[in-house]
N, C-alpha and C positions, 0 to 999 in steps of 0.2 A: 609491239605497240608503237605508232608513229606518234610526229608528236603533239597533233592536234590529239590524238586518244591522251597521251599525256598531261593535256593540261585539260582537257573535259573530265581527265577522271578523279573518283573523288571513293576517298577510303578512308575507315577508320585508323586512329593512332594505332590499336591492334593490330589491327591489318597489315599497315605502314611496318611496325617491326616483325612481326612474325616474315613478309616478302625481303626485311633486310636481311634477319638474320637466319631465312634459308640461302636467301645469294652468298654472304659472308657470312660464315658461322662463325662461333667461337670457337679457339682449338685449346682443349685442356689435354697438352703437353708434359707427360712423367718427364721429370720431378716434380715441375713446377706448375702442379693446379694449382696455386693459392692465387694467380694472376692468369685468369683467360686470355689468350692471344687471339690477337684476329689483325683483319688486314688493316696498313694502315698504323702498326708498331713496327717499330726499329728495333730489335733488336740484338745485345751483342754478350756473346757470353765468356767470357773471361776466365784464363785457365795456365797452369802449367801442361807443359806439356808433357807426357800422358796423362790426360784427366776426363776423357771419353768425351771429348765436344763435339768428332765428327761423330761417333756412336747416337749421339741426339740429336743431331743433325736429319740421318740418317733415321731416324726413326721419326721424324718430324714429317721426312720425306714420304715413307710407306705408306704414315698416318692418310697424308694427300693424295698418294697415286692407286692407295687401296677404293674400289668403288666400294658406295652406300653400303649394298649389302653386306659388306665385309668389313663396316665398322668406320672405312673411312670417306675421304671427302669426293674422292672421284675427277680430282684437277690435275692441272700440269704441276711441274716440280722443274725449279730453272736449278742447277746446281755449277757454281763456277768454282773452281780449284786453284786457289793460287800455290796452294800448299805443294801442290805435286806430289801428295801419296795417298790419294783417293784409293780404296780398296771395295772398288766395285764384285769382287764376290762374297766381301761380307754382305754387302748389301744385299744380292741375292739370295744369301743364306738367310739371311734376316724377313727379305719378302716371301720365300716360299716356305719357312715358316712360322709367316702371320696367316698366309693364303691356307698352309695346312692344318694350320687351328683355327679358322674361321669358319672353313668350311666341316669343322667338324672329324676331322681324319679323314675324312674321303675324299679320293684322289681324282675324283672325275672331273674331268676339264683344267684339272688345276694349272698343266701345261699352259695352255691357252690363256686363263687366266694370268698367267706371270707373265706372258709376252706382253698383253694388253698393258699392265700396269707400268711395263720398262718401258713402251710408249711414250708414256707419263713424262717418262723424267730424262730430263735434258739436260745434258752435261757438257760444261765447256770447260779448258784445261788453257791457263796462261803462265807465261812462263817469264813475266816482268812488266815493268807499270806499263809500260805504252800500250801496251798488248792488251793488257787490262783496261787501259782507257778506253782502246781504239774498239773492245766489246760491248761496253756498258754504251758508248757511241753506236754500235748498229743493231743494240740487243730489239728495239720496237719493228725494227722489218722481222729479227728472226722471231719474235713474239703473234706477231700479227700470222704471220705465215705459219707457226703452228695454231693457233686459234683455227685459220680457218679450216687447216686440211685433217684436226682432230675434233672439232668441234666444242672446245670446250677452252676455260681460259687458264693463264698459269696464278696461283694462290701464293706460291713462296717463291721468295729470291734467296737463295743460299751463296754466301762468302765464305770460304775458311781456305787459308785466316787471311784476314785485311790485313793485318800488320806484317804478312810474308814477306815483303818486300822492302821494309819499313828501313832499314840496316843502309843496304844498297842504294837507296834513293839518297839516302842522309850521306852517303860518305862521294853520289856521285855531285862532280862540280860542272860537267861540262857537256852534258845531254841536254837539250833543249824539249818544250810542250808541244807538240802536235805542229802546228806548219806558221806558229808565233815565232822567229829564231830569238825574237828579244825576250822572253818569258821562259827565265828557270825553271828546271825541273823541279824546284822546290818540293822541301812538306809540303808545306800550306799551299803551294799553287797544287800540287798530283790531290791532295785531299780535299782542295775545293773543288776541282774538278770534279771528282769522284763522287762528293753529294750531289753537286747540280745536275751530272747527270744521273744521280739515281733519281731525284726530286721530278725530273722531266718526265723520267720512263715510269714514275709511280703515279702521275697526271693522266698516263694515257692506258695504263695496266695498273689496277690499282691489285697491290702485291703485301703481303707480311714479309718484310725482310728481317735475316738473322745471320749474323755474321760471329762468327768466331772470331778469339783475337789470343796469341800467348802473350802471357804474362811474363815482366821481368823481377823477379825476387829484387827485394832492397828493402832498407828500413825508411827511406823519405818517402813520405806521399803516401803513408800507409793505411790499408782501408782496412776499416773490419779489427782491427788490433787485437782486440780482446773477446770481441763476441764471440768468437768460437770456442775460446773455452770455459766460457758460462753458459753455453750451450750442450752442456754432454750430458747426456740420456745412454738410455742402455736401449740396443736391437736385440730383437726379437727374432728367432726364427722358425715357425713353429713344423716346417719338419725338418729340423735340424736334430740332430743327436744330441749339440751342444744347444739348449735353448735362448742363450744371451751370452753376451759379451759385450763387454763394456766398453766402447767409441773415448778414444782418448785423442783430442784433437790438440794439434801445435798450435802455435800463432804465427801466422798467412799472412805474410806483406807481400802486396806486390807495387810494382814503380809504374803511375800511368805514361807513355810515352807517346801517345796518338795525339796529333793537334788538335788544339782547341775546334775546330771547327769540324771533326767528326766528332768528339765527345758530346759536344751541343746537338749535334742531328741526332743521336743514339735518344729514345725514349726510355727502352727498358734494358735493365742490366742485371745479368746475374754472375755470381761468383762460384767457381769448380773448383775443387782440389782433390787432389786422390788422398786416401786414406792408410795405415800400416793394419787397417782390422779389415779383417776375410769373417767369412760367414758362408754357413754351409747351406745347399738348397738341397731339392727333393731327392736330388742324385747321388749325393753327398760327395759335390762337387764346392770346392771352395772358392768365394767368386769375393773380390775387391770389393769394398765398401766407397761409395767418393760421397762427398760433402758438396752440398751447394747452399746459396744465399744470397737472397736477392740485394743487390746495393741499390738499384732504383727501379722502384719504389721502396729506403730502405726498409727491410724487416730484419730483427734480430733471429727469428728462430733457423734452425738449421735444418732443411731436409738431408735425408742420409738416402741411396738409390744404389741398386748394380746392373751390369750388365750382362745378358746371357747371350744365346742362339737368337730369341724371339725379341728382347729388345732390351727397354732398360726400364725398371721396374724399383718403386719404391720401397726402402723396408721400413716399419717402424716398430 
């Protein structure tokens, strides 16, 4: 539609949303249905480390790069690595089997099918800030250049984790920003940087971004104090042998250390922690419990989630 069709045409408010929210869908993402995502959130999930972030990540990813009939949205998937231990054959273990339970156990075409969806997902691997910057600086050519030769646009921007680098930068004095030599490498200059151009690239790709972030343990700044243990409920697992056990959660501080100036771009935030309770599945296979909770928008209740072969999955 050009844009004289544009502006001669005329449609209901139904209309109007049902065309928005088939372009952007809403993505209701395990754990966290209680807050639909779509494009156009920020956001950042918070966690010690091991607490499965890239595991949801990672399943946020498939969710995307899985087409329609197979439950998922059929887009590109940007995934940038600051972390450096991306483990791209879970991830394939994890897409071919979503691919082999979508399609019902039958293995026809499924090959095929998995190439297709690794298509999808774009992977770039940085190994320090500049590197990082100088990406998120040329990411709208490489954006544009997969748009046109797969035909379709990219829906998520993945970070994990933003704060990989966070240490290094702080302790460096004598690297300079990009081809300014008078502008420090600063926090706040690498972190303004780092939103303005994501603000730029989501102007011209409009994208759900979600970033991971480790958390550092400490008693200042501490979020959540107590909600988690006025939150303990018993799981449930009904083909377990053992049918309950009872979720005994600690009290989870953690010390925010990111500058102001990404805390303020972040819209939505939720909170991970791994759990000391296991729980048995169909296998009678015993699999980690982790806790999460939303801090913004806050909610006191606690979802409880694990993780398998196929992905991560809520228990209650």
């Amino acid at each position: 539609m050009g844009v004289r069709g544009w502006i001669d045409g005329d449609e209901s408010g139904r209309e109007m949303l049902s065309r928005v929210l088939t372009e952007r869908p809403y993505l209701h993402l395990p754990p966290f249905q209680k807050f639909p995502l779509r494009v156009g959130n920020v956001v950042e999930l918070v966690g010690p480390s091991p607490c499965a972030k890239t595991h949801i990540l990672m399943q946020a990813a498939i969710d995307c790069i899985l087409p329609k009939h197979c439950g998922g949205l059929g887009h590109l998937v940007l995934f940038i690595d600051l972390d450096c231990r991306f483990d791209i054959l879970r991830l394939s273990q994890m897409l071919r089997n979503r691919i082999f339970q979508a399609n019902e156990n039958k293995s026809n075409d499924d090959e095929e099918l998995f190439l297709e969806c690794m298509k999808r997902f774009l992977y770039i691997r940085c190994y320090d800030t500049l590197e990082f910057l100088a990406t998120l600086k040329t990411l709208h050519y490489k954006l544009q250049k997969e748009r046109q030769a797969q035909g379709i646009s990219v829906n998520f921007l993945m970070i994990d984790s933003i704060g990989a680098f966070h240490w290094i930068d702080r302790a460096s004095t004598s690297l300079r920003l990009g081809f300014d030599n008078r502008k420090a490498l600063s926090l706040h200059n690498v972190y303004a940087t780092v939103v303005q151009e994501i603000k730029k690239l989501l102007l011209l790709h409009p994208m759900l971004v979600i970033a991971s972030k480790a958390t550092i343990l400490g008693s200042r700044y501490a979020a959540n104090a107590g909600k988690w243990d006025r939150n303990l409920r018993t799981l449930c697992s009904p083909n377990s042998a053992v049918s309950s056990v009872t979720k005994k959660v600690h009290q989870f501080m953690y010390r925010e250390y990111m500058p102001s100036i990404w805390q303020s771009f972040v819209t939505l935030r939720i909170l991970i922690q791994a759990s000391d309770v296991h729980i048995s599945t169909d296998k009678n296979h015993n699999k980690s419990v982790y806790l999460s909770q939303w801090l913004m928008p806050p909610v006191s209740f606690v979802d409880s989630f694990i993780v398998n072969d196929v992905g991560v999955f809520c228990v209650s």
